[in-house]
mmCIF file as Biopython writes it, N, C-alpha, C and O atoms, coordinates in Angstrom:
data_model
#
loop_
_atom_site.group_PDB
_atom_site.id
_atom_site.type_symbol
_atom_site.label_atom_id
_atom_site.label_alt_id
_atom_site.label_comp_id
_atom_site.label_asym_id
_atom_site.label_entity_id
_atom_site.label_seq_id
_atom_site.pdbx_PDB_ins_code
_atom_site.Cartn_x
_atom_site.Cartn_y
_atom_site.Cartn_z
_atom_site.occupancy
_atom_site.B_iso_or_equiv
_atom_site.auth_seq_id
_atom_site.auth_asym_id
_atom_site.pdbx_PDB_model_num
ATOM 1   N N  . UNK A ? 1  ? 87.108  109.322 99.079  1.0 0.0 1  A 1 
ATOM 2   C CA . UNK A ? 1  ? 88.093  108.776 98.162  1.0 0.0 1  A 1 
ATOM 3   C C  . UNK A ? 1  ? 89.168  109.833 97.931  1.0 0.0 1  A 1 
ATOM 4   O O  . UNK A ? 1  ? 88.865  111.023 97.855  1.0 0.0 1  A 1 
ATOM 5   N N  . UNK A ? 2  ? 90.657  109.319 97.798  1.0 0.0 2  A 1 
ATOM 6   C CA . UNK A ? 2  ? 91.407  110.205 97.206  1.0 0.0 2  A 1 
ATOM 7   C C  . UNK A ? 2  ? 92.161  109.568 96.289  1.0 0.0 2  A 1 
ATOM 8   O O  . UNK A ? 2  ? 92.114  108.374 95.992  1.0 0.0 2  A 1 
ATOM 9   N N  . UNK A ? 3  ? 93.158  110.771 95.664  1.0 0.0 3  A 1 
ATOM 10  C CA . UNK A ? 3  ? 93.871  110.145 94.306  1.0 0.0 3  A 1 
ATOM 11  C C  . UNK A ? 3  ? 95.079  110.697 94.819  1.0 0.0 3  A 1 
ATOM 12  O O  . UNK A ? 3  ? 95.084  111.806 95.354  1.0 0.0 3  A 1 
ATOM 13  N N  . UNK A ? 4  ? 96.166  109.957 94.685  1.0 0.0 4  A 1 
ATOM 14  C CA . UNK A ? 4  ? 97.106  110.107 94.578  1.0 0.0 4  A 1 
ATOM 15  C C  . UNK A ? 4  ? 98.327  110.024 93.423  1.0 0.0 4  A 1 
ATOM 16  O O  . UNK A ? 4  ? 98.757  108.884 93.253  1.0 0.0 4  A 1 
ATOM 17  N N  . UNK A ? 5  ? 98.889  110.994 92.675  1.0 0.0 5  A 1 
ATOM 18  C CA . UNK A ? 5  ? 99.416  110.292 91.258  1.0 0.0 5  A 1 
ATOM 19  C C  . UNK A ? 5  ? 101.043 109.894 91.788  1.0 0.0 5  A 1 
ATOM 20  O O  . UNK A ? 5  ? 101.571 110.520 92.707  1.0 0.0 5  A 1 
ATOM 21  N N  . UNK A ? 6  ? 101.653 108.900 91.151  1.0 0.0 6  A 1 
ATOM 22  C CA . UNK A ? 6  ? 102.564 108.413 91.572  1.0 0.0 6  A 1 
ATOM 23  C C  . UNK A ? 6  ? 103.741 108.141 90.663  1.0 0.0 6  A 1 
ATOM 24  O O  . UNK A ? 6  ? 103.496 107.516 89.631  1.0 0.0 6  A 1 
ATOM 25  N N  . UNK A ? 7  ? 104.764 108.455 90.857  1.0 0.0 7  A 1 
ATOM 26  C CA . UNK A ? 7  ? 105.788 108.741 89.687  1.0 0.0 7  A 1 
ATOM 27  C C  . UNK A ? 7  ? 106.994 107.437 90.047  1.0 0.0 7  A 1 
ATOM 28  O O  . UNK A ? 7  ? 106.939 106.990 91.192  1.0 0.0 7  A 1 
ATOM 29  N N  . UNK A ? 8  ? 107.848 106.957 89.284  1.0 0.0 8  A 1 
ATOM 30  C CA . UNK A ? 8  ? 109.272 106.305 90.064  1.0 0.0 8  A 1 
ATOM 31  C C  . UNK A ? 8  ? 110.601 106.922 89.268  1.0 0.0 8  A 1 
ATOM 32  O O  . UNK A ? 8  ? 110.994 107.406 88.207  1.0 0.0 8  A 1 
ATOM 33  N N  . UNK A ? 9  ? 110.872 106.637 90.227  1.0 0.0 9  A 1 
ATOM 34  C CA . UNK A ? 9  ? 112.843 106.980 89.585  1.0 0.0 9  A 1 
ATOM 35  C C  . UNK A ? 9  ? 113.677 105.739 89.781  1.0 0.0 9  A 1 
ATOM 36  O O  . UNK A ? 9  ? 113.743 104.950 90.723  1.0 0.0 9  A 1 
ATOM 37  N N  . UNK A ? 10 ? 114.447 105.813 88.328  1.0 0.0 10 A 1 
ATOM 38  C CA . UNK A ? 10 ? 115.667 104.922 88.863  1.0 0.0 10 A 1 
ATOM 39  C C  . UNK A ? 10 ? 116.992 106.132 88.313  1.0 0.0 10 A 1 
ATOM 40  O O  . UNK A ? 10 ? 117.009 106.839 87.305  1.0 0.0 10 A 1 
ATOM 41  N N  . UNK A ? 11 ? 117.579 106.056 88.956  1.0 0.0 11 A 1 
ATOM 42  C CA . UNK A ? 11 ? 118.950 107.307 89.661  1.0 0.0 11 A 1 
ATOM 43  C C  . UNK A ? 11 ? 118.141 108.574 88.862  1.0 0.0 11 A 1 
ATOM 44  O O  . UNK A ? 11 ? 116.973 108.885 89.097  1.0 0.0 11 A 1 
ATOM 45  N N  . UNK A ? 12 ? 118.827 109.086 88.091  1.0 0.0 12 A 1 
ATOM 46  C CA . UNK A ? 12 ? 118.179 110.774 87.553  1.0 0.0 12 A 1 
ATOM 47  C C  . UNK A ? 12 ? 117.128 110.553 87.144  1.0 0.0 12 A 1 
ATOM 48  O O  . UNK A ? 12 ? 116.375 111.181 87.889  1.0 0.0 12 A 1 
ATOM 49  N N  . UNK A ? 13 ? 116.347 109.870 86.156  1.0 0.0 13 A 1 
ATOM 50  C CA . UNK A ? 13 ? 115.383 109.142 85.510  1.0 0.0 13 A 1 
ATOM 51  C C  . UNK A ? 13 ? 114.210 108.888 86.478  1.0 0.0 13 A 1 
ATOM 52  O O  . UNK A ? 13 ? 114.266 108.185 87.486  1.0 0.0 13 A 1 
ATOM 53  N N  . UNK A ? 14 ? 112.868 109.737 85.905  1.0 0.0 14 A 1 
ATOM 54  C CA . UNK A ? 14 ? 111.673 109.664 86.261  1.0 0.0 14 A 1 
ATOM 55  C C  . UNK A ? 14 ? 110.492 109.527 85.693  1.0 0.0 14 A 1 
ATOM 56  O O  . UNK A ? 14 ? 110.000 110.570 85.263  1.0 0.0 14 A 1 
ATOM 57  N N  . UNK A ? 15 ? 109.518 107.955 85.480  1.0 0.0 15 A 1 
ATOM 58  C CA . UNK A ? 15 ? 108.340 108.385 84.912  1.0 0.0 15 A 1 
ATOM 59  C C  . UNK A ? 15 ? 107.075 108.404 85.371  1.0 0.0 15 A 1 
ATOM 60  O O  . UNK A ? 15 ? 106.842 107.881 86.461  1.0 0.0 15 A 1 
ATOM 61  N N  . UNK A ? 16 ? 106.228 108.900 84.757  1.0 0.0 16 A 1 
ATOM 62  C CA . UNK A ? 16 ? 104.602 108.580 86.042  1.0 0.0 16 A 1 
ATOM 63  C C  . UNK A ? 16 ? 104.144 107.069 85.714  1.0 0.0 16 A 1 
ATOM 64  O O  . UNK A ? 16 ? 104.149 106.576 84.586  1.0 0.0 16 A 1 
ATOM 65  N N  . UNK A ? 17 ? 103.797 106.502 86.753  1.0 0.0 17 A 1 
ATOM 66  C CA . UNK A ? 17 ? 103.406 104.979 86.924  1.0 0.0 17 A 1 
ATOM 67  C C  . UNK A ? 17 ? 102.036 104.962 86.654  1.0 0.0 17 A 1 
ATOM 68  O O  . UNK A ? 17 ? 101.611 104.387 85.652  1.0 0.0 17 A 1 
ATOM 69  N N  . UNK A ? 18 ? 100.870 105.869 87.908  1.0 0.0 18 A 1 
ATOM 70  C CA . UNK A ? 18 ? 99.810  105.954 87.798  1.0 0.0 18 A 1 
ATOM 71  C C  . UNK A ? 18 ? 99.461  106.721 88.969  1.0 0.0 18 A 1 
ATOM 72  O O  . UNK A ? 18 ? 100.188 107.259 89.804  1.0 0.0 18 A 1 
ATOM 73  N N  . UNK A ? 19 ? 98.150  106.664 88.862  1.0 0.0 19 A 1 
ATOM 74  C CA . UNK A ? 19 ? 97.298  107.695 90.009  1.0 0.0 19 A 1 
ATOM 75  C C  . UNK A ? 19 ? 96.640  106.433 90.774  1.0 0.0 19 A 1 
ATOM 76  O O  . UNK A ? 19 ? 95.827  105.635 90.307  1.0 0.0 19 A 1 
ATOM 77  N N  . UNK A ? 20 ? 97.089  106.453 91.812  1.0 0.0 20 A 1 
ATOM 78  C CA . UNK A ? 20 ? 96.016  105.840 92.912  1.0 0.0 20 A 1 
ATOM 79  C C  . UNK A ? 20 ? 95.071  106.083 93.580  1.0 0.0 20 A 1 
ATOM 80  O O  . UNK A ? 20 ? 95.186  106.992 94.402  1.0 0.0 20 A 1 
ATOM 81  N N  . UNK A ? 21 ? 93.610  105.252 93.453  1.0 0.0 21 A 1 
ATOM 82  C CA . UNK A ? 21 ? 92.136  105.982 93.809  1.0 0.0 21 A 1 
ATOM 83  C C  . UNK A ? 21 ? 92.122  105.245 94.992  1.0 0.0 21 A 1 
ATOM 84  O O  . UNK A ? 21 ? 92.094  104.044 94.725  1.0 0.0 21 A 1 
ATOM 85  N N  . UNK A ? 22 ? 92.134  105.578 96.762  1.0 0.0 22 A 1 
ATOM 86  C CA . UNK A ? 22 ? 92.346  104.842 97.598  1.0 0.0 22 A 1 
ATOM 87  C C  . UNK A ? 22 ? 90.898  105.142 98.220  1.0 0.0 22 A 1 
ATOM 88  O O  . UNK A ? 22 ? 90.465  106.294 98.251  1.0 0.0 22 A 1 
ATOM 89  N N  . UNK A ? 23 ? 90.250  104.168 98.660  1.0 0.0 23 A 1 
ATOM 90  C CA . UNK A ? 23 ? 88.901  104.357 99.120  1.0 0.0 23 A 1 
ATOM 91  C C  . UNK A ? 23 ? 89.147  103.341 100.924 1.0 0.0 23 A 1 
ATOM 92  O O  . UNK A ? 23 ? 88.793  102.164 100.991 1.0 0.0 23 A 1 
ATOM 93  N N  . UNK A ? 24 ? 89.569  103.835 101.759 1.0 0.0 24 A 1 
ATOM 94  C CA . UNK A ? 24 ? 89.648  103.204 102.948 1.0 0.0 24 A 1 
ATOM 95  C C  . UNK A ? 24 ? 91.207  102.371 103.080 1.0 0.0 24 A 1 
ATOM 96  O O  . UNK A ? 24 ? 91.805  101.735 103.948 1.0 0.0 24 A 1 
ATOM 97  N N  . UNK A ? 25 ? 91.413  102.745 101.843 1.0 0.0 25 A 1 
ATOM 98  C CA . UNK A ? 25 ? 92.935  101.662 101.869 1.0 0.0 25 A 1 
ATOM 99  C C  . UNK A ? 25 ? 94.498  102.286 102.301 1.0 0.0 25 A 1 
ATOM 100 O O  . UNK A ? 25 ? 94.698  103.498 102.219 1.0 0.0 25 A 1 
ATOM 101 N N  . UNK A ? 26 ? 95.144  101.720 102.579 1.0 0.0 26 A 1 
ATOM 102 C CA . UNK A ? 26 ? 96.521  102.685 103.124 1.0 0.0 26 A 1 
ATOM 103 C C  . UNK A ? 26 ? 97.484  102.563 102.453 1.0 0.0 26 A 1 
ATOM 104 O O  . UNK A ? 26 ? 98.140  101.548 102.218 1.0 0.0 26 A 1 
ATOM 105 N N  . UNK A ? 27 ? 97.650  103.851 102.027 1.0 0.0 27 A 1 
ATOM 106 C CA . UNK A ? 27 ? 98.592  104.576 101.363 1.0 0.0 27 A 1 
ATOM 107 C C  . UNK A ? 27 ? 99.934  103.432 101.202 1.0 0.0 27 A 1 
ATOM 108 O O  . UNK A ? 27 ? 100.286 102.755 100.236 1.0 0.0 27 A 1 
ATOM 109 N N  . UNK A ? 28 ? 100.498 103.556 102.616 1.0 0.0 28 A 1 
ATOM 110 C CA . UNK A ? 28 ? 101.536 102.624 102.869 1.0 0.0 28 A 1 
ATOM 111 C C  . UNK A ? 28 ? 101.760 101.747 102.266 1.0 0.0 28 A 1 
ATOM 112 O O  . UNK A ? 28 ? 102.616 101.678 101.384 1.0 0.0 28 A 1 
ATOM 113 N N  . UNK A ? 29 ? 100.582 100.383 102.849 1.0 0.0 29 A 1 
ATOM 114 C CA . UNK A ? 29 ? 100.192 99.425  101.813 1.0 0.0 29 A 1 
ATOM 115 C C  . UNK A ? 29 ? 100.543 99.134  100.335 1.0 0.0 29 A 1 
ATOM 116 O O  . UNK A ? 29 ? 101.349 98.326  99.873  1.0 0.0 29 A 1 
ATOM 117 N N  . UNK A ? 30 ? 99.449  100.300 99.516  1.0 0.0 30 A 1 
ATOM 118 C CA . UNK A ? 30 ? 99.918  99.741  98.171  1.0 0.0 30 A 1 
ATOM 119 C C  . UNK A ? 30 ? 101.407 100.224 97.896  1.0 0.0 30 A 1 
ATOM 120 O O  . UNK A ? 30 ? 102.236 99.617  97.218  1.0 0.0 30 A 1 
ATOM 121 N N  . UNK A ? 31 ? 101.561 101.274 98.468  1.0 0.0 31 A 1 
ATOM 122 C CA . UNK A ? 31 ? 103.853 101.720 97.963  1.0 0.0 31 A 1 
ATOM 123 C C  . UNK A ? 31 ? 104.339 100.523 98.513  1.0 0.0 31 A 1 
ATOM 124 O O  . UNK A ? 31 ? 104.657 99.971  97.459  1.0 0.0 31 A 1 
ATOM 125 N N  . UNK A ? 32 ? 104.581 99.856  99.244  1.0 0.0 32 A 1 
ATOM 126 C CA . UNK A ? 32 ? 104.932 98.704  99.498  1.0 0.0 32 A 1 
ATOM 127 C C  . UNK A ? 32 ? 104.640 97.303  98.611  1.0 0.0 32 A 1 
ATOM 128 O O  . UNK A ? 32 ? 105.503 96.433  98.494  1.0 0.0 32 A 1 
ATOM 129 N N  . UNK A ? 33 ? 103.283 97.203  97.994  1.0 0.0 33 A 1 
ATOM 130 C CA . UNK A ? 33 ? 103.187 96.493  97.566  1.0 0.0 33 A 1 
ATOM 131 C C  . UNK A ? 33 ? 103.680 96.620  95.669  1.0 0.0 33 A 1 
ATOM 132 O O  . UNK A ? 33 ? 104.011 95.758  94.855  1.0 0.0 33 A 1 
ATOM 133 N N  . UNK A ? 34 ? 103.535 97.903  95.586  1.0 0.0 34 A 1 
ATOM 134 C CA . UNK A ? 34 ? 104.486 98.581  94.054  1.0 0.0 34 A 1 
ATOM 135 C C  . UNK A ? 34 ? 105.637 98.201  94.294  1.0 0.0 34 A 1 
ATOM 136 O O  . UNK A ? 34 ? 106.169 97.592  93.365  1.0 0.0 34 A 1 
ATOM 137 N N  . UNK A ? 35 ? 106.528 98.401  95.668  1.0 0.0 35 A 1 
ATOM 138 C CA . UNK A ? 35 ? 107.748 98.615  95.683  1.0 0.0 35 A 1 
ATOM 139 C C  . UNK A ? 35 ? 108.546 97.080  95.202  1.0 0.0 35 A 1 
ATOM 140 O O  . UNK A ? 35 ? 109.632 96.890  94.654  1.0 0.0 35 A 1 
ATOM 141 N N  . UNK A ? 36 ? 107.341 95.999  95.737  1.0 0.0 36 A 1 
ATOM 142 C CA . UNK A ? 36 ? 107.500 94.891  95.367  1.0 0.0 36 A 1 
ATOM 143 C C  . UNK A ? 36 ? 108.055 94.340  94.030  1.0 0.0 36 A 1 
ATOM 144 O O  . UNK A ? 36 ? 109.021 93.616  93.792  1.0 0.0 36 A 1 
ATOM 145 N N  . UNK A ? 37 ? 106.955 95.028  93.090  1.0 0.0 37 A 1 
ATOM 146 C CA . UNK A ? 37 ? 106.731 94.902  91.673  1.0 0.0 37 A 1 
ATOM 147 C C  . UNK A ? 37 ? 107.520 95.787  90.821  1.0 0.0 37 A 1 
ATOM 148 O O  . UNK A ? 37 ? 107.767 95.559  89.637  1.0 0.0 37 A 1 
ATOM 149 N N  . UNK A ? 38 ? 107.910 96.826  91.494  1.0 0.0 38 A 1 
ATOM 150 C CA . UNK A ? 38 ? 109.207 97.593  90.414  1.0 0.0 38 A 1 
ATOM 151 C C  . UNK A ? 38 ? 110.342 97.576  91.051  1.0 0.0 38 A 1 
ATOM 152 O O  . UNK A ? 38 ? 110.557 97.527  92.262  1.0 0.0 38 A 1 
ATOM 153 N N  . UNK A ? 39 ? 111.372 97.639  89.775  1.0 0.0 39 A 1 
ATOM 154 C CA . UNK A ? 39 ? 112.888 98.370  90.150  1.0 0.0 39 A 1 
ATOM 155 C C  . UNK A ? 39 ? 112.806 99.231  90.923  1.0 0.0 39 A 1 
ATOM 156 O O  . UNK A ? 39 ? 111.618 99.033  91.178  1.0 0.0 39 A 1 
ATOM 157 N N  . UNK A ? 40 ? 113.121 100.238 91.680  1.0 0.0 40 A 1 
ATOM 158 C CA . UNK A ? 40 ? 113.005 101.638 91.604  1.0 0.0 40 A 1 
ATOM 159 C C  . UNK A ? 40 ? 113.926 101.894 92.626  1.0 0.0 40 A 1 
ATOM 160 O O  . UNK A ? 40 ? 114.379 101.138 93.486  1.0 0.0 40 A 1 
ATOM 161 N N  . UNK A ? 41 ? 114.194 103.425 92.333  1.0 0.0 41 A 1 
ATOM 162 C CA . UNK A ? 41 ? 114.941 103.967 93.732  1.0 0.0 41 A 1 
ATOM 163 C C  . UNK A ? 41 ? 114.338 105.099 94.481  1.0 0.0 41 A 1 
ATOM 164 O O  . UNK A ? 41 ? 114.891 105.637 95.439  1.0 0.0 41 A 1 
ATOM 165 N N  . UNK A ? 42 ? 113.530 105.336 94.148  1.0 0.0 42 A 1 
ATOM 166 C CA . UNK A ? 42 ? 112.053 106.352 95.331  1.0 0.0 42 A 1 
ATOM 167 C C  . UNK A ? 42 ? 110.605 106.194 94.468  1.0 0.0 42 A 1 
ATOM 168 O O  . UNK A ? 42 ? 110.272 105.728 93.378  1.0 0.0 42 A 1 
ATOM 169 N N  . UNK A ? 43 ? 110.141 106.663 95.275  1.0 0.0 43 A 1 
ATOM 170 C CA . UNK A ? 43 ? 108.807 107.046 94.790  1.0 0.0 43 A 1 
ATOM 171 C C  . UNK A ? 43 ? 108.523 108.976 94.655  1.0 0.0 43 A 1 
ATOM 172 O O  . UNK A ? 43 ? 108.816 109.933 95.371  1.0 0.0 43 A 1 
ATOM 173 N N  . UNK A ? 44 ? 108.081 108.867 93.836  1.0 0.0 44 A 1 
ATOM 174 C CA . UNK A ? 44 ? 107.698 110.439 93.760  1.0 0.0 44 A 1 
ATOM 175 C C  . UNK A ? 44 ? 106.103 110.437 94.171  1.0 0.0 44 A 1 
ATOM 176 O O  . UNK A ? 44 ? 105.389 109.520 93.764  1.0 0.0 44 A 1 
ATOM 177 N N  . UNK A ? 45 ? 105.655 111.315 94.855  1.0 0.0 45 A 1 
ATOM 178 C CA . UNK A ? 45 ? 104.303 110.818 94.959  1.0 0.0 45 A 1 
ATOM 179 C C  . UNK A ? 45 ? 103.767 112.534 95.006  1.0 0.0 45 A 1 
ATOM 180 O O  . UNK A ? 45 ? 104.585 113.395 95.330  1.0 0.0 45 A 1 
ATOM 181 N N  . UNK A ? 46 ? 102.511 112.861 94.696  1.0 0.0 46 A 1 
ATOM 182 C CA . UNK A ? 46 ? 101.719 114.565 94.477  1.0 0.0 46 A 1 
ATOM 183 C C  . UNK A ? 46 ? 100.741 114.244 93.746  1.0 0.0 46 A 1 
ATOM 184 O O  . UNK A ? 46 ? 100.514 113.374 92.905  1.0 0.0 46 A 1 
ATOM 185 N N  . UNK A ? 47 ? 100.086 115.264 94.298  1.0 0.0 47 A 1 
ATOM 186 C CA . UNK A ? 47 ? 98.653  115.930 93.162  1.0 0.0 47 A 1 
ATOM 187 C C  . UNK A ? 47 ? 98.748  115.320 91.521  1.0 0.0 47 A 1 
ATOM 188 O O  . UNK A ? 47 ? 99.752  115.322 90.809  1.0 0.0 47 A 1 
ATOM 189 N N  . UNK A ? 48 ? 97.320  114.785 91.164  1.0 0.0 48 A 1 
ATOM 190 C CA . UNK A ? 48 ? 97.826  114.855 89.552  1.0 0.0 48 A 1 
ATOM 191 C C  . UNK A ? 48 ? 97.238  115.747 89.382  1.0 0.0 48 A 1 
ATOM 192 O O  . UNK A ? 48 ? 96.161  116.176 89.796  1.0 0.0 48 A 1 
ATOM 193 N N  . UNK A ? 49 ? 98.310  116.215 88.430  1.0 0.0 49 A 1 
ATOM 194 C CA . UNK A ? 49 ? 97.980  118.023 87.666  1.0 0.0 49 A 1 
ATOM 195 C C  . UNK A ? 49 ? 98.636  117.695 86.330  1.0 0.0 49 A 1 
ATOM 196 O O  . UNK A ? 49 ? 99.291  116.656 86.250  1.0 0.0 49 A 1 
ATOM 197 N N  . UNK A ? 50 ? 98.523  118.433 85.358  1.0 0.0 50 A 1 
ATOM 198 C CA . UNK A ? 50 ? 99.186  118.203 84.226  1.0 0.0 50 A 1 
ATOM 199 C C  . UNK A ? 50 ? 99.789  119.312 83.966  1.0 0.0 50 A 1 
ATOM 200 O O  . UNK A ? 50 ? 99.344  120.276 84.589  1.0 0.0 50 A 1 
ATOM 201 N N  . UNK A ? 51 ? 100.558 119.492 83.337  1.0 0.0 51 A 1 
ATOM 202 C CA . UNK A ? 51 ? 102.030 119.943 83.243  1.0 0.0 51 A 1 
ATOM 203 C C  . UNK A ? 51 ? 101.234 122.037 83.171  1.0 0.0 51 A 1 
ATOM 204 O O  . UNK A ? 51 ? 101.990 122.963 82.878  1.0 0.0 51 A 1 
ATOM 205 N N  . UNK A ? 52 ? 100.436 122.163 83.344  1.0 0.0 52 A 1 
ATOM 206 C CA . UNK A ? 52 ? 100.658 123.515 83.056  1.0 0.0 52 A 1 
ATOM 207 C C  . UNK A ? 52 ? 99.417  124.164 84.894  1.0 0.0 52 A 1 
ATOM 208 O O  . UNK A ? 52 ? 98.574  125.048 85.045  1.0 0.0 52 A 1 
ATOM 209 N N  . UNK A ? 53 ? 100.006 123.133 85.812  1.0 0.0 53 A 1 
ATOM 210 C CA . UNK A ? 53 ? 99.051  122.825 86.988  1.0 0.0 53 A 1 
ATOM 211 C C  . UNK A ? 53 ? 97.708  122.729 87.314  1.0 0.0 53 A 1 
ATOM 212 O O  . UNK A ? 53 ? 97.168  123.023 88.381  1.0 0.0 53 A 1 
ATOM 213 N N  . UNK A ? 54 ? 97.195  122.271 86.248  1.0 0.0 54 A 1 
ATOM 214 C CA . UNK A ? 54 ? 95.700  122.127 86.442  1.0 0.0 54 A 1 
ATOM 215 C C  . UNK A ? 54 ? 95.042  120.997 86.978  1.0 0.0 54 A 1 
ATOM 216 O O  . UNK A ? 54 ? 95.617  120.091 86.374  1.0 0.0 54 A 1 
ATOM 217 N N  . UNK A ? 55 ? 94.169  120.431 87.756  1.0 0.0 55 A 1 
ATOM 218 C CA . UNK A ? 55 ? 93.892  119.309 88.305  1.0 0.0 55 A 1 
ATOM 219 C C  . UNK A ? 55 ? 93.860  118.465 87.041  1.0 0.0 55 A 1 
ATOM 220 O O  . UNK A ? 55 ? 93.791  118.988 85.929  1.0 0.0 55 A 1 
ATOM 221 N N  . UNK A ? 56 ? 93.912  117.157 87.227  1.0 0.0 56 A 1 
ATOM 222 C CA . UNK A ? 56 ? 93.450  116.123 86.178  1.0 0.0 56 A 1 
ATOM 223 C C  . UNK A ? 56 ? 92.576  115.057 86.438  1.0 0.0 56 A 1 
ATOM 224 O O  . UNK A ? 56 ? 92.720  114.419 87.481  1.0 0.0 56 A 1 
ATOM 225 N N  . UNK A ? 57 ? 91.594  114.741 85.554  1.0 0.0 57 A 1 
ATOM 226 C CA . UNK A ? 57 ? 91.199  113.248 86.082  1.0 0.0 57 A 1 
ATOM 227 C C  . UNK A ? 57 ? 92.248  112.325 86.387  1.0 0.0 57 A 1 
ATOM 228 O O  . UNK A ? 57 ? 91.976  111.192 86.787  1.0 0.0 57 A 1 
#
């Protein structure tokens, strides 16, 4: 399994969406299928860590 945490932007403006727990599933897939369901103008995608870099649940 991995996690992926996942952020969006619309122009300067960025917030975290969620962390994705992907167990056999592709990456691709669900950003595509988000991309569906939000506004947005990228995806930010990294490690979740919390703000002082420590792993997070």
């Amino acid at each position: 399994m991995s996690r992926t945490d996942l952020a969006v932007s619309k122009g300067f403006s960025f917030h975290p969406l969620t962390v994705l727990e992907l167990r056999g599933q592709k990456l691709e897939l669900r950003l595509l299928k988000i991309a569906e369901q939000q506004d947005v103008d990228e995806f930010i995608i990294g490690l979740p860590k919390s703000w002082d870099g420590k792993q997070t649940e």
